[in-house]
N, C-alpha and C positions, 0 to 999 in steps of 0.2 A: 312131834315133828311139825315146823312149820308150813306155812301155804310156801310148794313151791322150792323148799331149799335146799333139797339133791341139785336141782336144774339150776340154781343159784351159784351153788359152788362149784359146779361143772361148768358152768359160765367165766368162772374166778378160772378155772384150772385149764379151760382149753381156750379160750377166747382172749382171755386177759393175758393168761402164761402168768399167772402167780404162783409164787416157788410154795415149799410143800410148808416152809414154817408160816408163811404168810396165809396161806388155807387154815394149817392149824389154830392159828391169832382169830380168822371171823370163825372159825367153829367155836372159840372159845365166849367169842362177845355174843355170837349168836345163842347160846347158851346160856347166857346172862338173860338176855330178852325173854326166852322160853321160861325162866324160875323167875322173872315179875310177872310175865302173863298167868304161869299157875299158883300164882298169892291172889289172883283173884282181884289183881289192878286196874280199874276201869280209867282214869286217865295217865296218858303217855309223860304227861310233866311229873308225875311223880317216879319218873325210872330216875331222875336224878336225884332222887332222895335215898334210892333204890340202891345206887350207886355208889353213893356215898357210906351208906351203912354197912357196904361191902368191905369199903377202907381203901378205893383207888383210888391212885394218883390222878391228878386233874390231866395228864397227860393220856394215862391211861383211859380214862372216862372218855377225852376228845378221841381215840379209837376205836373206842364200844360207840357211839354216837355217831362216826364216820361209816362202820361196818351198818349199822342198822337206816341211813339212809339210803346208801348202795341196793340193798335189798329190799328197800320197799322204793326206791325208782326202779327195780326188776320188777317187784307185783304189778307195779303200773305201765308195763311195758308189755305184763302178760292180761293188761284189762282191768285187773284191782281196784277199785276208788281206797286208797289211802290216807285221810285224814294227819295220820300221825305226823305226815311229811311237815305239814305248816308247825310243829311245837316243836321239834327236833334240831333245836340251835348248839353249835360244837363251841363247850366250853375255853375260854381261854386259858391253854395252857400259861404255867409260870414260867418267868424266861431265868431260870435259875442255871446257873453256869456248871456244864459237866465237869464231873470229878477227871482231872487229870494227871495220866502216872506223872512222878517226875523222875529225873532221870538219876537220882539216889536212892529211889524205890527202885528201878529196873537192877540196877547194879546190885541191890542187896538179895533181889530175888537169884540173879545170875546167879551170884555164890551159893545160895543155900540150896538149889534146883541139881546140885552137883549129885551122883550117887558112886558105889564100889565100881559099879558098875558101868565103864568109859562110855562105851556106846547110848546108853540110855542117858547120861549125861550131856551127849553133844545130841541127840534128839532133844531134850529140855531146853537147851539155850537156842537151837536155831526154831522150836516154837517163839520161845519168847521173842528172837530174834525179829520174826515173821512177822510176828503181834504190833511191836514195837516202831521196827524198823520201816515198815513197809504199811502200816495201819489196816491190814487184815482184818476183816471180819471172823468170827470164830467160823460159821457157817460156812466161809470161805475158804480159811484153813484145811478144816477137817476134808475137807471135797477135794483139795489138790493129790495128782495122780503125779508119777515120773517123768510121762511123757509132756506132763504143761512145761515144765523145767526145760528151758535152750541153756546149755552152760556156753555153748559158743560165742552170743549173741548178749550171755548177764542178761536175761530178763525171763521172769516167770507169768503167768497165764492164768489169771481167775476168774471165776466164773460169779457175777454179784445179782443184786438183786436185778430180777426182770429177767432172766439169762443175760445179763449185758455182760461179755468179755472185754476184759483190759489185760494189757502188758503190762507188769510192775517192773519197771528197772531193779538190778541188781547191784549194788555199793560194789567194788574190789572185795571189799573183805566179807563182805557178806557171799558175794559168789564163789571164795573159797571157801569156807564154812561149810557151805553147802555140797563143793565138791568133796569134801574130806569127809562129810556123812555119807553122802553117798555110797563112798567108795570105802571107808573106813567099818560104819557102825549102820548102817540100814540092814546089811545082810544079816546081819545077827541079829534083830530085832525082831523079825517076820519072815515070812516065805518071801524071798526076792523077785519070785514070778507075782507076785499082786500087785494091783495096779497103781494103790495107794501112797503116799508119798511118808507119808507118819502110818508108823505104828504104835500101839496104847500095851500096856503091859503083857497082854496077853497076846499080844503078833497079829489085832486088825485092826480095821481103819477105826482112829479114835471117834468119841462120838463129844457132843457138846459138854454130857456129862464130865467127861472123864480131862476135857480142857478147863475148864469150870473146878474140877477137884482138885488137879494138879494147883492152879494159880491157890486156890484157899490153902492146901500144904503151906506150899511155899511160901506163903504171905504169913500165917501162922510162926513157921519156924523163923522167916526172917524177925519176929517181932514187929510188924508193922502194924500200924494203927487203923487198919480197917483190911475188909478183903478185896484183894486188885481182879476185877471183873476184865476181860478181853476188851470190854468197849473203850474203859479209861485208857487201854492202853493204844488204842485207836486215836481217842481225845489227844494223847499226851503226843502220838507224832506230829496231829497237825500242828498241835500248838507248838512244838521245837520246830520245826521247819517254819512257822509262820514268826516265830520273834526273833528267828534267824533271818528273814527278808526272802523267805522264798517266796514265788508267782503266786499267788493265791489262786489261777488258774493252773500253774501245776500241782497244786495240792487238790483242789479237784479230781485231776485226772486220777493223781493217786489212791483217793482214797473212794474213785468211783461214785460222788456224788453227782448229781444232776444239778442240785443249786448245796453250794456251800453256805450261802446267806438266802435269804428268802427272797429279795430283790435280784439275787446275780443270777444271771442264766449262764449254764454252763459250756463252758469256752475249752474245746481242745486243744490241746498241743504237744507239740512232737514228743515218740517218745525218748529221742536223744534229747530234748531239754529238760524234760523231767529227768532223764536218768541223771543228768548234770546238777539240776536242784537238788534232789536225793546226798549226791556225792559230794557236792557242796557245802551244805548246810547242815545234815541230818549229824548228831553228835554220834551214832556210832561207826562210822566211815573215820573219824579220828584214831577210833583205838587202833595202837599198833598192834600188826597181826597175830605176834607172839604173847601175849596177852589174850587175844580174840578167840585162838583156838586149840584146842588142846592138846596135848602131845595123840597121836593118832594111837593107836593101838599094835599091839605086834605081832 
C-alpha cells in the first residue's frame, strides 16, 4: 500500500466525483508504480523504462504519469517533500488518427447482428443504432434506464463522464425504432419491471463485457477486417456528421466532449439545433423506415 492512497482515491471519488471506471484506470496506474517501487528502483526516470518493457502505449504511459503526478501533488498537500515531482514529464502522445467505423462496416454488422429470434434482433440493431447513431459511450449505453427515454419530446438522457448529463436528440427513425422495442421486444427480453433499458442474454443489464463480445461476433461473422470496438464507432459518427458540414459545436454537444480539439473550448447549443444536425446530416436518418425496422412481432 502506498503513503496515503485510500485518502487519495477517496479524494478522486468524493471530491473530484470520478466515475467508477476512471477510479479503476488510477488503481490500475497506481499499481504499476507500486511493482517498480518493489523491483527495488531507486531513480524515478527509470519508470519510463519501466514502462515501456510493460509494452504501453505512449498514450497509455501519458496516463500512468498524469495518475502518479495527481498523487504526489496529494502527498505534498498532506506535508510530503516529493522529489519525484521535478522528473515526472508526460510523454508526448502520438497524434495517430482513430480508427473509424465506416458506414459499409455498420451496415454489414446490421445484417449479420440478426438472430431467430425478432426481439433480440431489434435489441442488436438499436445498440448498434445507439453506438453509431448518436456516438454513445459503451459506459454510457449500458447505464441507460427507461425512464431517461422522452418518446414525446425524441430525445434520450445520458449520463457521461464527470456525472455531466446531456439530451441526445432523437432522428424520426431512430425514435421509432425505439418505440417498436420498446413496445414490441423489451418485454420478452427481461422482467419489464427493471429499470434497465437493454437487456444481455440472460434478462440484466448488459455489462461492457458482453457489449465488447457482441461487436467481436458480429465483426467475425460479418468478415470484416479487424474488430469494431464501441469507440470507432463513436469516431465514425463524428466523422459522418463532420464531412457532412455539421456545427462542430453541435457535434460537441453530442458526443459530450468539453473540447473537441485541444484549442476549442466547448460551446453549447440548443438542443433543437443539434437534433436538426443529427437529422440533417447523420446517414442513418436517410434509411427509409421500412428498411430501418423490422416487421414487429405477433
Amino acid at each position: 500500500m502506498l503513503l496515503y492512497e485510500e485518502e487519495f482515491l477517496s479524494d478522486l471519488q468524493f471530491s473530484k466525483n470520478y466515475s467508477y471506471n476512471t477510479l479503476s484506470a488510477y488503481k490500475r496506474d497506481l499499481n504499476y508504480y507500486k511493482e517498480f517501487c518493489n523491483h527495488s528502483h531507486k531513480k524515478i526516470k527509470e519508470f519510463y523504462i519501466f514502462l515501456d518493457k510493460k509494452k504501453l502505449s505512449i498514450r497509455t504511459q501519458a496516463r500512468v504519469i498524469s495518475c502518479l503526478r495527481s498523487y504526489f501533488k496529494f502527498l505534498q498537500q498532506k506535508g510530503e517533500t516529493c522529489f519525484e515531482m521535478n522528473h515526472l514529464k508526460l510523454p508526448k502522445p502520438s497524434h495517430k488518427l482513430p480508427k473509424v467505423l465506416q458506414i459499409k462496416d455498420f451496415q454489414a454488422l446490421w445484417k449479420v447482428c440478426e438472430e431467430k429470434n425478432v426481439s433480440m434482433s431489434l435489441r442488436n440493431q438499436l445498440v448498434l443504432s445507439f453506438l453509431y447513431g448518436l456516438g454513445c459511450r459503451v459506459s454510457e449505453l449500458i447505464a441507460l434506464n427507461v425512464k431517461d427515454v422522452n418518446q414525446m419530446e425524441a430525445w434520450i438522457s445520458v449520463l457521461g463522464k464527470g456525472n455531466k448529463q446531456r439530451h441526445l436528440p432523437l432522428s424520426k427513425n431512430l425514435s421509432q425504432f425505439l418505440g417498436v422495442y420498446l413496445e414490441k421486444s423489451r418485454p420478452y427480453l427481461g422482467n419489464p419491471e427493471k429499470n434497465c433499458l437493454f437487456f444481455n442474454n440472460r434478462g440484466n443489464r448488459p455489462s461492457r463485457i458482453d457489449i465488447w463480445r457482441w461487436l467481436k461476433n458480429w465483426s467475425l461473422k460479418a468478415g470484416l477486417n479487424d474488430i469494431k470496438n464501441p469507440h470507432s464507432f463513436r469516431h465514425g459518427c463524428a466523422t459522418e456528421l463532420l464531412d457532412k458540414g455539421a456545427n462542430l459545436r453541435s457535434i460537441q454537444k453530442l458526443l459530450g466532449h468539453s473540447n473537441l480539439q485541444t484549442t476549442q473550448i466547448y460551446t453549447s447549443v440548443s438542443t433543437k439545433k443539434l437534433k436538426s444536425a443529427v437529422e440533417k446530416y447523420h446517414p442513418l436518418s436517410k434509411i427509409k423506415n421500412k428498411n430501418y425496422i423490422f416487421e414487429t412481432t405477433k
